[in-house]
VEXDREN-2710 file (C-alpha; in Angstrom, 1 decimal):
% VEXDREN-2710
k/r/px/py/pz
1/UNK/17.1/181.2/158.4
2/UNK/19.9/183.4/159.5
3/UNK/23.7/182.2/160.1
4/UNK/24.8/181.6/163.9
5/UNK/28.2/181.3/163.7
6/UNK/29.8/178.3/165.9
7/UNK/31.0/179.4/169.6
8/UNK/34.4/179.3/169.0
9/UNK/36.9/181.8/167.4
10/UNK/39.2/178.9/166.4
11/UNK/39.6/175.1/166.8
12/UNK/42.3/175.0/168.7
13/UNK/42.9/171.0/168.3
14/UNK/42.9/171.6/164.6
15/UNK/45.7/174.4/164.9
16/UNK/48.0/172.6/167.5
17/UNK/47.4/169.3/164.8
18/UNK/48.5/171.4/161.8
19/UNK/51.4/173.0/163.9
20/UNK/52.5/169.6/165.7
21/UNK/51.8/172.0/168.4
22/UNK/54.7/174.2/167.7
23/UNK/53.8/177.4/169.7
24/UNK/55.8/180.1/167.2
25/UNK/54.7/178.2/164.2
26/UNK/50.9/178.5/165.8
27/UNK/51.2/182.9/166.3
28/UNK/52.4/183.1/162.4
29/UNK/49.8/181.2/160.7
30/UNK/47.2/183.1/162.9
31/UNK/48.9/186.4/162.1
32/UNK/49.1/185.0/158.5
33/UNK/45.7/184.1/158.6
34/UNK/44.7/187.6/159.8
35/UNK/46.3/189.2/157.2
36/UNK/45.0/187.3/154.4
37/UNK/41.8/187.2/155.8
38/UNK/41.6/191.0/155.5
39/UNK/42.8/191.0/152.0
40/UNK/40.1/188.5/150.8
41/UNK/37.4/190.6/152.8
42/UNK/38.8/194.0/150.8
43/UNK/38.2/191.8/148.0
44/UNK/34.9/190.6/148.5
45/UNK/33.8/193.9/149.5
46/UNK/35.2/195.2/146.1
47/UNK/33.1/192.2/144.0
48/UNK/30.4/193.4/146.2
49/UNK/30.6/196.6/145.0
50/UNK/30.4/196.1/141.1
51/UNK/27.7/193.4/142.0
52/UNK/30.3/190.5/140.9
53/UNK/28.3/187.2/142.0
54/UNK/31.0/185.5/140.3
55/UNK/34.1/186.7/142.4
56/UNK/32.1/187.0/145.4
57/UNK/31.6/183.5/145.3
58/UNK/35.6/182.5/144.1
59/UNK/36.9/185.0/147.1
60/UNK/34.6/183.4/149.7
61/UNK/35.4/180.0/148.5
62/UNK/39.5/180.4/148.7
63/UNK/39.0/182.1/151.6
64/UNK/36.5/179.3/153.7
65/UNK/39.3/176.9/152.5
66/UNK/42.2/178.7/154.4
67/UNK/40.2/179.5/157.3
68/UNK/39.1/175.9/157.5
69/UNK/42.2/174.5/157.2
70/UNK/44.1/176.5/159.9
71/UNK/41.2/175.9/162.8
72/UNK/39.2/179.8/162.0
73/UNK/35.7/178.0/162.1
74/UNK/33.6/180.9/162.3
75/UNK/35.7/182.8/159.7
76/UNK/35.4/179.7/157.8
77/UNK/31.5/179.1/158.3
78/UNK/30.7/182.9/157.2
79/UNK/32.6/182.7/154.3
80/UNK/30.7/179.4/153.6
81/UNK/27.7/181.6/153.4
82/UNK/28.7/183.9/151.5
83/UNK/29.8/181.5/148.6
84/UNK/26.6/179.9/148.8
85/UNK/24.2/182.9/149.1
86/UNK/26.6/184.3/146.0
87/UNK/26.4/181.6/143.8
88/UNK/22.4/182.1/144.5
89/UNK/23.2/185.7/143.2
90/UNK/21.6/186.9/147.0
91/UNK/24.2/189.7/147.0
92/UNK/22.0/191.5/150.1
93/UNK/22.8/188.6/151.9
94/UNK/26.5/188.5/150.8
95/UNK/26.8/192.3/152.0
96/UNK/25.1/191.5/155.6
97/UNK/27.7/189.0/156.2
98/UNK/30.5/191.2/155.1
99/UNK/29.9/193.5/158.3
100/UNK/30.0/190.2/160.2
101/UNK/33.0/188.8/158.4
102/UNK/35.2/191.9/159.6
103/UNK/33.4/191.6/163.5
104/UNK/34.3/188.2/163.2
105/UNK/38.3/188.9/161.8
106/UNK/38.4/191.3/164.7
107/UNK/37.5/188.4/167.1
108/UNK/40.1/186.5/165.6
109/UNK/42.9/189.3/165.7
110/UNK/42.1/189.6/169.2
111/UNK/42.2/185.6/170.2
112/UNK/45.8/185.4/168.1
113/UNK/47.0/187.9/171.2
114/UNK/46.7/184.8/173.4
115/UNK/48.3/182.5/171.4
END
């Protein structure tokens, strides 16, 4: 069963709630997010690379969390997937999802624009 990620980039409601819907506030924690995101994807692609279930799994898992929280759900979801195909030790699967992981960051860069 593949992963189809959810429609939306990010859950607005949940940002504005998180922000009290403080506009400036809203644009750094995206761009924040952005950031981080990237750094955790660098990462995972790294574990990836020296076949590192283990870390996989830890990245994906901090990383699902802070998408999560901020409103990123598809972010979120993929990185959900990842953990769990990681602790499965289904690295293949982990990798697939990394292309999608960095399509899906570049959705999100371009939605923070309209923020």
């Amino acid at each position: 069963m593949g992963f189809e990620p959810p429609a939306a980039v990010i859950d607005m409601a949940q940002l504005r709630n998180i922000t009290l819907d403080d506009e400036e506030l809203m644009k750094e924690i995206v761009a924040a997010l952005v950031d981080d995101a990237a750094s955790q994807i660098g990462r995972l692609g790294e574990a990836l690379d020296r076949a590192d279930a283990g870390e996989c799994a830890r990245v994906a898992h901090s990383a699902r969390g802070a998408c999560g929280n901020v409103g990123a759900v598809c972010l979120a979801a993929l990185f959900s997937s990842i953990e769990r195909d990681a602790r499965g030790g289904n690295l293949p699967a982990c990798r697939s999802n990394l292309s999608r992981l960095r399509e899906e960051l570049e959705r999100l860069r371009n939605e923070s624009q309209i923020i």
